[in-house]
Every structure is written in structure tokens, then in C-alpha cells.
C-alpha positions in Angstrom: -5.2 -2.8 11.3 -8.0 -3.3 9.3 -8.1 -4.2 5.6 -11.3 -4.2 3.8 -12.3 -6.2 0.8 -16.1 -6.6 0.2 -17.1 -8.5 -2.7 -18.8 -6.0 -5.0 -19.9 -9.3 -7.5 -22.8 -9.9 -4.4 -25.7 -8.1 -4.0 -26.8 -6.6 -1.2 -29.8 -9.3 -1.5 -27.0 -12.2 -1.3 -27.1 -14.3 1.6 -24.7 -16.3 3.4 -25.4 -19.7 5.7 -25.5 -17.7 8.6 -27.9 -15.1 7.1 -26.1 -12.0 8.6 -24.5 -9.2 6.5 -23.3 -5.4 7.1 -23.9 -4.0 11.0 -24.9 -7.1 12.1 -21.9 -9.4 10.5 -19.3 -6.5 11.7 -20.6 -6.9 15.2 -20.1 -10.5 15.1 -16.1 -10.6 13.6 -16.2 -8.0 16.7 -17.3 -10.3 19.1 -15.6 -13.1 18.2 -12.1 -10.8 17.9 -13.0 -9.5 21.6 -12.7 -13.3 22.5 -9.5 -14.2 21.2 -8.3 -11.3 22.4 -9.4 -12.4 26.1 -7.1 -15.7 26.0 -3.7 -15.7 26.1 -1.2 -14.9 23.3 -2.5 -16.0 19.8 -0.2 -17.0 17.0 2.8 -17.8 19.1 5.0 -19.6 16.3 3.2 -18.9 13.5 4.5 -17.7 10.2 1.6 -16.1 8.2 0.0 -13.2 10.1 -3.6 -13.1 9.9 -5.3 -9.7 8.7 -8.7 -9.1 7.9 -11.1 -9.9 4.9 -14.2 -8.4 5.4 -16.7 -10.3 3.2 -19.7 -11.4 3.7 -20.3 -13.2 0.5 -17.2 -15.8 0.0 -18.2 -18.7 -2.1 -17.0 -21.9 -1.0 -17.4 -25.5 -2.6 -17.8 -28.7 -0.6 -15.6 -31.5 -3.4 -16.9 -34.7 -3.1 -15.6 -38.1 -4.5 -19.1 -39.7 -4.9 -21.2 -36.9 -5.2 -21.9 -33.5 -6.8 -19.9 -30.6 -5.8 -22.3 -28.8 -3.2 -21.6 -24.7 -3.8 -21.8 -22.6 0.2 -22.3 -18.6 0.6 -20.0 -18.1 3.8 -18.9 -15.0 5.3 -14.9 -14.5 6.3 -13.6 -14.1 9.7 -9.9 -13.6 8.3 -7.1 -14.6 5.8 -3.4 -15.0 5.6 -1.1 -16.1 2.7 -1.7 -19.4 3.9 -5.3 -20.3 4.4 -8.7 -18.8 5.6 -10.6 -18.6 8.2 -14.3 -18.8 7.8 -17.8 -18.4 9.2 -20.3 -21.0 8.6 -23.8 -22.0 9.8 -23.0 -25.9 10.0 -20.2 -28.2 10.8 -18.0 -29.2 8.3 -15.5 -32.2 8.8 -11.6 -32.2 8.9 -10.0 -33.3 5.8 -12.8 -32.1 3.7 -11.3 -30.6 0.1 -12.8 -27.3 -0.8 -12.8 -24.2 -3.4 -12.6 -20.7 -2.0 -13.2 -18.1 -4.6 -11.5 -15.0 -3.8 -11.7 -11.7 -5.2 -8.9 -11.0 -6.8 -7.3 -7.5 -7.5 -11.3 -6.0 -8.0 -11.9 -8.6 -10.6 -14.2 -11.8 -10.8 -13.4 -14.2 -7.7 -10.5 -17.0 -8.4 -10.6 -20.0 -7.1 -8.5 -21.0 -4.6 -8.3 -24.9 -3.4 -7.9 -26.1 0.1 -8.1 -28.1 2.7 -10.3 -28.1 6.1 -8.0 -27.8 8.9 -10.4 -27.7 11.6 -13.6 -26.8 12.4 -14.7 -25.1 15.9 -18.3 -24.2 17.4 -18.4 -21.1 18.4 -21.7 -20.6 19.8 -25.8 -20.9 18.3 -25.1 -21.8 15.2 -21.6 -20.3 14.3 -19.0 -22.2 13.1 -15.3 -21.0 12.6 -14.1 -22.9 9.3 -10.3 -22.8 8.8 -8.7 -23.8 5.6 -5.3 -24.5 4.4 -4.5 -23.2 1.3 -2.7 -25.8 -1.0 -0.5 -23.4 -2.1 0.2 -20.0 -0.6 -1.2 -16.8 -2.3 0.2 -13.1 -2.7 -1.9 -11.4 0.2 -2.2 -8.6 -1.4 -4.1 -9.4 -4.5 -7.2 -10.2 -2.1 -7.4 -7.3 -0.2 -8.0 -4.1 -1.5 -4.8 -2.3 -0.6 -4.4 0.8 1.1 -1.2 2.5 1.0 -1.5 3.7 4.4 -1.7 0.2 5.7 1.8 -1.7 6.6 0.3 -5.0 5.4 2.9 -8.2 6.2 1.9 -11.0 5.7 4.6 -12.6 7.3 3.9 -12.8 11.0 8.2 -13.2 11.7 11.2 -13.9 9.3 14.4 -15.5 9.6 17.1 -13.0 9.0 19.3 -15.2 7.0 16.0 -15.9 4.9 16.2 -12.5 3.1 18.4 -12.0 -0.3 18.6 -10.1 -3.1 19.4 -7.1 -4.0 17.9 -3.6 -2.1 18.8 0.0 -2.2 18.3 2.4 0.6 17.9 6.4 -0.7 18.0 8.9 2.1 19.7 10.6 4.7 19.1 11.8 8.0 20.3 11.1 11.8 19.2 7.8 11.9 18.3 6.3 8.8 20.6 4.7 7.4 22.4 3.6 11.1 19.3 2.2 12.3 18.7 0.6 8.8 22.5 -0.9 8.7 21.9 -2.9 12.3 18.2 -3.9 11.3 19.7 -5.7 7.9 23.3 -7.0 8.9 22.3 -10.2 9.8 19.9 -10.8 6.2 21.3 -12.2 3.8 20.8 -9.0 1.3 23.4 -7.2 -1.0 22.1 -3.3 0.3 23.8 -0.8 -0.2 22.8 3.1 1.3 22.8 6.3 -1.1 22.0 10.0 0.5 20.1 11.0 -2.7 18.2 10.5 -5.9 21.1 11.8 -7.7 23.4 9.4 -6.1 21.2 6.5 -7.0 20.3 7.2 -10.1 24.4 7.4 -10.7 24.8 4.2 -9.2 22.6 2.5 -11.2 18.8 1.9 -10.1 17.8 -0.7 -12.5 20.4 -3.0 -10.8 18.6 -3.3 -7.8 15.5 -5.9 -7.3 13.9 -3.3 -4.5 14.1 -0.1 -3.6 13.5 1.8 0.1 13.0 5.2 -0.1 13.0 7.8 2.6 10.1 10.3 2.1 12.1 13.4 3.5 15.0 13.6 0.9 16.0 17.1 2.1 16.1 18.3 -1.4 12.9 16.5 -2.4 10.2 14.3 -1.1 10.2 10.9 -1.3 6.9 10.7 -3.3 8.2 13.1 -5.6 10.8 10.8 -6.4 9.0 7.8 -6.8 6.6 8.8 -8.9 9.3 10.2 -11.1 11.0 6.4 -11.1 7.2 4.9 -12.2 6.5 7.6 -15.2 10.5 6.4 -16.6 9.3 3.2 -16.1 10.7 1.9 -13.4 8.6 -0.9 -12.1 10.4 -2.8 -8.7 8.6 -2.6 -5.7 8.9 0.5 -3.3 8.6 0.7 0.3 8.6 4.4 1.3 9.7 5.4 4.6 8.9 8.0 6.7 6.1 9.3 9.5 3.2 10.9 7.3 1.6 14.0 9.5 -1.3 15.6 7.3 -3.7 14.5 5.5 -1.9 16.2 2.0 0.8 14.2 3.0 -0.8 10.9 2.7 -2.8 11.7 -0.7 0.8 12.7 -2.2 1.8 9.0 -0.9 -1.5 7.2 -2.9 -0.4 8.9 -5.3 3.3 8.2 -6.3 3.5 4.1 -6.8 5.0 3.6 -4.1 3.9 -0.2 -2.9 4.2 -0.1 0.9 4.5 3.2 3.1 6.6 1.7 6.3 6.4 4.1 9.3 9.5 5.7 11.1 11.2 5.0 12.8 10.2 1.0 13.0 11.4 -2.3 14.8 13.5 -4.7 13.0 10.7 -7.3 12.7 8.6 -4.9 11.1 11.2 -4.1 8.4 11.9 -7.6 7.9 8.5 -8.6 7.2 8.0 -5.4 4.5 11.0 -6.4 2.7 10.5 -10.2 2.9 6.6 -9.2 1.3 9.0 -8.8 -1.7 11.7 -10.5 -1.6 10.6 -14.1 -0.5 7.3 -14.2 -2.5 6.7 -14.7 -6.3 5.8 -11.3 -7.9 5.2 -10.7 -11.3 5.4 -7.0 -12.9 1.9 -7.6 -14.0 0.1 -8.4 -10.8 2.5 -5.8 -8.7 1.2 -3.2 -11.4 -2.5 -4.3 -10.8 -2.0 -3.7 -7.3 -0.9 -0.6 -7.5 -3.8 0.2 -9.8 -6.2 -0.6 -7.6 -4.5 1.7 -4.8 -5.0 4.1 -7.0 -6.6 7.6 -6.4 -10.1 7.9 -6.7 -11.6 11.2 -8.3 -12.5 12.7 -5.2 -9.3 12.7 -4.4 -7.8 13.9 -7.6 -10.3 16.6 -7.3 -8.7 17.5 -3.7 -5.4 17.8 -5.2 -6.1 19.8 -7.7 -7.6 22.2 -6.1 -4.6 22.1 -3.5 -2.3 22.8 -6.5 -4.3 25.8 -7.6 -4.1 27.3 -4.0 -0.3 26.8 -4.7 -0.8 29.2 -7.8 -2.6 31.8 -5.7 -0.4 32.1 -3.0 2.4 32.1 -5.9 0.9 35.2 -7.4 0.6 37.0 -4.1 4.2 36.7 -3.1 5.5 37.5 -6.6 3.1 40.6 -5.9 5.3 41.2 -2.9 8.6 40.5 -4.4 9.3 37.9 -1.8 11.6 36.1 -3.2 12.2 33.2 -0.3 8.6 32.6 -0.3 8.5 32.3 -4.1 11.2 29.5 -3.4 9.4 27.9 -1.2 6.1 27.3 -3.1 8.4 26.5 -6.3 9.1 23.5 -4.0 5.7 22.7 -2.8 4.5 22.3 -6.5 7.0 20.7 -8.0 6.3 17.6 -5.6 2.5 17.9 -6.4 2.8 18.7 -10.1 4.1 15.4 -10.8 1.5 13.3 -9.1 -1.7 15.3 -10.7 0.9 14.1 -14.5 1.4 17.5 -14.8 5.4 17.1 -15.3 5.5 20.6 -17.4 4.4 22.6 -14.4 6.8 20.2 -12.6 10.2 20.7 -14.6 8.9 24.6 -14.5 8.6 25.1 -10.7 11.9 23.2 -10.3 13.8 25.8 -12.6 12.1 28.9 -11.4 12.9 27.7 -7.8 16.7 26.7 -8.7 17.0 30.4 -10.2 15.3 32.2 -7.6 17.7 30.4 -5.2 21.2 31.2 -7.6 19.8 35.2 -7.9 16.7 36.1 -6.1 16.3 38.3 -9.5 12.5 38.2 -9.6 12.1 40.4 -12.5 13.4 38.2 -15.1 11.2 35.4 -13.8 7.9 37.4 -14.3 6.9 35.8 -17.2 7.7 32.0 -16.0 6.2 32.3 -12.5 3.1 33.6 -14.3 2.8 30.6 -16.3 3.1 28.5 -13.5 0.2 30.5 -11.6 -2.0 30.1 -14.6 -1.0 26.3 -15.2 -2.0 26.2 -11.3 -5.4 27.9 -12.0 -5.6 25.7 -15.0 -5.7 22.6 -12.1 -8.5 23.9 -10.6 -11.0 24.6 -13.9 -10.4 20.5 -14.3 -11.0 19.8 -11.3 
């Protein structure tokens, strides 16, 4: 999977040791990728996965004892929560202490210290630098996180290694069965609820994490979770589920959810998404910074928009028609976009119009509503 993070503080003049940036520096993480790839299993034991950092402009300073500091423009190969690997033009020794300063969640770079762990020609004048963090940072304040990515950062995890306290919302065939023998040997207090309803009567703020199925049956997940961030809900999220168009996905950047986890999964892979959680040190604030800068971009909001107000056409046609199961339908379709766009009026409106359309079918004294919710819908659009 690919993750990219190019450090927007460089300009495209900058340039690193090895004197190689955009085509030309892709082809070579390509190359040297397509050569580990060529030798036997990589990482067998490890902890930390490594995922990519595509940078070409890193900072790194050589510490010295007896001398001045000496400051190196470097490009990254990779990065895990526990060191760094990097691409340098010289060699540099074993042992050597070093800054890394890393982007960090779109703002200026923070330094990060280190240790040289090794150092390892790999051909003309390419060196592969890896460094050892001194302490272990939260991987996903140095990438720039997409939600359609599964990022772990943990390459395996020890069952027994996982606590705390995690609710599962959803129901289908399979997910909570499958979810029931992936957890029983963790060390976490779970517990499974069918529906929001359920969990919000059980008590969500009691719960350190929540998982989230994105078909709810009623509802969609996103739906849901965006209505959990707007109350102020603030845990992390992992939503569930296999994502097939691409509205689908925008409706998922959208919602705050913190990690979309495809369905059905292996164990491992659910072990690692939880533990990126539950064994790390999150704070509210840098969680919430994340999820800023996952974010939808304008173009984007612009896309939805304009979905929304195709919503409020189709709306008006079938009311036109007096087809009343159709009307019930698209009630449903924009009360899960409504909410992600902040429009929770046109929201709370398509979910009463829907519920009485599906108690009656009487159209007629719905007129009035369902035409405020086609002009709300057109109103989408002119914003856009």
C-alpha cells in the first residue's frame, strides 16, 4: 500500500545528497523495492511494519561531540513507528547520533532523534541509512492519512497484548461470529451490539474504542459515525465493511471515522487496527489533528454536493409520480449524505419524511415537507 507524505516546506529547487527528486527519485524507491522483493522473506520477526514515506527532502543532522552539528538533505526510502530508513549519497558510521525532522500532521517538521543502526551500499553512490528511533512515534502523524488505507503499524501482535475496552455495532451473518473468534484470546473487555440504538443504550462513552460496521441495515455506518463526532464523541473508530463505489468511499472521508478495515479480514489484520489504538499513546488532540488532515478537500465537497442535489431531483420526480417506495428509498439515501455535507436539518427531515412514508404511504400530507427537502437539495448544489 502506498502512503504519501511529501514535504510541502521544500521547494521544488531543494536538493538532496543524492541530487534526485520526483520521476527520477520514485523510480529509484522502485528499484530498490523490486530488489528486496527478489530475496527471500523480509521482516520475518519484526514488530513494526514498514510503510512508505515518500520524501525527497528529509532533513537529517549528523551530532557530534567535538564538532559542530553538520545539517544533510536526504530522501526517505521508508518509516515505521520505530525508525527510518533513508537514502544518502555517503556512508555514514554505526553508532552515529542523529536528528530526523519529520513532518508532522501538515505542520513544520519535528525533530525526531536517533540512532544509526546500520548503513548499507547499495550501488553508485546510494546508501541505505537506517535509524532507530529513541523512542517510538505515532505512525500516523507522519504520513498524510488516507482513510482508504488500512495503515498498521504493527507488523504482528500478541493476543494477550491487547486491553481495554471495545464495542462492536452491527449485525449481519458473520460479523460478530467471526469478530467473537478473532478477539477471544485478547485480553479486551468487547462486548457486541446489533445497532446504534442498542449502543447508544448501553452506554457509548464507556467504551475506549469503537468498531463499527458500515452496513447497519437501518443506516450506514458513516451515517452513524459522523453523528457520534458532531455529539462529540471523540474515541477512535475503525469502520468495517467492503466499500464498492466511489460515493461510497467519499461518504467514509467524510464521517471521522479513523481507520476503514476491509471485510471480511484475517485475525492479524484486526489485531494490528485495534492494537494502532489500544497499545499506543493517543491524545484527543493529535487523534483530532489526524482526522483533520483526512479531511475532504473542496473538490470533493463539491462532488457531494452536487450528488445530494441529484438526490433532490430524483425526489421531485417520484413525488410527481406518487411513488411512494421510491420516495422512501431516496429519504434514505439523503439522510446518510445530509449529515456529512453538516446539513443535519435536511438530515432529521429526510429521516421523518421516510419514517412516515413507511407508517402510511400517505404522500399527500407530505407535499409540503418533501418539497422542502428538494429545495434544501437544490440549495446544495447553488453552494457548490
Amino acid at each position: 500500500m502506498g502512503h504519501l507524505r511529501m514535504n510541502e516546506t521544500a521547494g521544488a529547487s531543494s536538493r538532496n545528497s543524492l541530487g534526485v527528486h520526483g520521476q527520477v527519485y520514485k523510480r529509484l524507491l522502485e528499484k530498490l523495492n523490486d530488489c528486496r522483493h527478489g530475496t527471500k522473506a523480509d521482516g520475518c520477526g519484526r514488530i513494526h511494519s514498514r510503510l512508505d514515506y515518500i520524501d525527497p527532502h528529509i532533513m537529517m543532522v549528523i551530532e557530534s561531540e567535538d564538532t559542530i552539528d553538520r545539517p544533510i538533505t536526504v530522501a526517505a526510502r521508508n518509516i515505521s513507528r520505530g525508525g527510518v530508513g533513508l537514502l544518502h549519497s555517503s556512508f555514514v558510521y554505526p553508532k552515529t547520533r542523529v536528528t530526523i525532522h519529520l513532518t508532522c500532521n501538515q505542520e513544520n517538521p519535528r525533530p525526531v532523534r536517533g540512532i544509526v543502526q546500520r548503513c548499507i551500499h547499495r550501488g553508485g553512490v546510494v546508501h541505505e541509512v537506517g535509524v532507530k528511533f529513541d523512542e517510538e512515534i505515532s505512525i500516523q502523524q507522519y504520513l498524510r492519512p488516507d482513510i482508504s488505507d488500512c495503515i498498521q503499524s504493527f507488523e504482528q501482535v500478541e493476543p494477550r497484548d491487547l486491553n481495554g475496552k471495545v464495542l462492536l455495532i452491527g449485525k449481519n451473518a458473520d460479523f460478530a461470529p467471526l469478530c467473537r473468534a478473532m478477539l477471544q484470546e485478547t485480553s479486551l473487555a468487547y462486548k457486541f451490539v446489533a445497532t446504534p440504538e442498542d449502543a447508544t443504550e448501553l452506554g457509548i462513552d464507556d467504551f475506549e474504542m469503537l468498531v463499527v460496521l458500515n452496513d447497519l441495515e437501518d443506516s450506514e455506518g458513516t451515517e452513524f459515525v459522523r453523528e457520534l463526532r458532531d455529539s462529540g464523541n471523540k474515541v477512535p473508530i475503525i469502520l468495517v465493511g467492503t466499500i464498492e463505489n466511489e460515493l461510497e468511499m467519499k461518504k467514509v472521508r467524510a464521517c471521522g471515522a479513523d481507520m476503514l478495515l476491509p471485510w471480511p479480514t484475517k485475525q492479524e489484520t484486526m489485531l494490528c487496527a485495534i492494537a494502532e489504538y489500544q497499545m499506543t499513546e493517543w491524545t484527543t488532540e493529535t487523534l483530532e489533528k489526524i482526522r483533520a488532515c483526512m479531511a475532504l478537500d473542496q473538490e470533493t465537497v463539491e462532488s457531494l454536493r452536487v450528488e445530494i442535489s441529484k438526490f433532490g431531483v430524483v425526489l421531485d420526480q417520484k413525488l410527481r409520480k406518487g411513488d411512494a417506495i421510491e420516495i422512501f428509498a431516496v429519504c434514505g439515501q439523503i439522510r446518510a449524505l445530509a449529515p456529512l455535507l453538516g446539513m443535519k436539518s435536511l438530515r432529521d427531515l429526510a429521516a421523518g419524511v421516510g419514517e412516515k412514508v413507511a407508517d402510511t404511504g400517505d404522500l399527500d400530507s407530505l407535499n409540503e415537507h418533501i418539497s422542502t427537502m428538494v429545495a434544501m437539495c437544490s440549495s446544495a448544489a447553488r453552494a457548490a
